[in-house]
C-alpha positions, 0 to 999 in steps of 0.5 A: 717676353720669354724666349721660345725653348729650343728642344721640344720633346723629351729623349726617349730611352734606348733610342738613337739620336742625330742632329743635322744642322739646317743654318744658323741656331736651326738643327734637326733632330732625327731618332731612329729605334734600331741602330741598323736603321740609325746608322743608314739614315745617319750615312745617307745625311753624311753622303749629301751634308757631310759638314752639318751631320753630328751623331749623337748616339743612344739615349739611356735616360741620363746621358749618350752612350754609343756617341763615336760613330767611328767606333760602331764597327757598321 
């Protein structure tokens, strides 16, 4: 029997990306289209789980750029 794949979409490009971890092999990925919108959504996770956030950052179709949070000066 084959294993169930655990990425069940494609990345879109030019958007944002953040995962949140739910538990053992079990994270939620979160997209939001403007980096404004990104980096609320990303900073109210941290308030409540600071531990299980990781950004990720924008997608441009072979890679993440954008991938420091520190660095976005928001």
């Amino acid at each position: 029997m084959a294993r169930p794949r655990t990425k069940k979409f494609e990345y879109g490009k030019g958007i944002y990306y953040f995962n949140i971890k739910k538990g053992y092999n079990n994270n939620i990925t979160i997209k939001r289209t403007e980096l404004k919108k990104a980096v609320d959504a990303y900073k109210n996770y941290l308030k409540t789980q600071p531990d299980n956030c990781e950004w990720l950052g924008k997608w441009d179709g072979k890679k993440f750029i954008e991938d420091n949070y520190d660095k976005l000066g928001i």
